[in-house]
N, C-alpha and C positions, 0 to 999 in steps of 0.2 A: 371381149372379156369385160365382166365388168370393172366399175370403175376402183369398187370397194375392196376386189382383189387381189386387182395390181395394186392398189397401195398399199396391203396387206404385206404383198410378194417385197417390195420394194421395202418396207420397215424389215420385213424378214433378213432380206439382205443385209441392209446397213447393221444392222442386230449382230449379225454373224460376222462381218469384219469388223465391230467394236469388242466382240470375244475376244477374235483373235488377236487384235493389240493388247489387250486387258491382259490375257495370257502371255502372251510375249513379255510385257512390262514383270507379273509375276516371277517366270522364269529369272528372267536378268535378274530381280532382286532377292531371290533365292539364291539365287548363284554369288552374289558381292558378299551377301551376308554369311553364306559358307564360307567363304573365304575370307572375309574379315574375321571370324571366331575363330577359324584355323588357323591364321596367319600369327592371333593374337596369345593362342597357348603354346605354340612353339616358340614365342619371344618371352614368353613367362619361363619354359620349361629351359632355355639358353642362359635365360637371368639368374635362376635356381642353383645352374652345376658350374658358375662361376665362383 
């Protein structure tokens, strides 16, 4: 193989498991902030009917 391709093959790789952290880190931080803005109008909506 050439030399050019495997490091090609090899940047390709590292490429595709830096997505999927990248992706991961997005998810979890969709997921906090859903949950921080939900969390945060049903403590409005609690404060409201007191």
């Amino acid at each position: 193989m050439h030399p050019a391709i495997a490091r090609l093959i090899k940047l390709q790789s590292a490429a595709e498991e830096f997505m999927k952290v990248y992706l991961l880190m997005l998810l979890i931080g969709t997921l906090l902030t859903a949950i921080r803005f939900t969390s945060v109008t049903e403590r409005r909506s609690e404060a409201q009917t007191q």
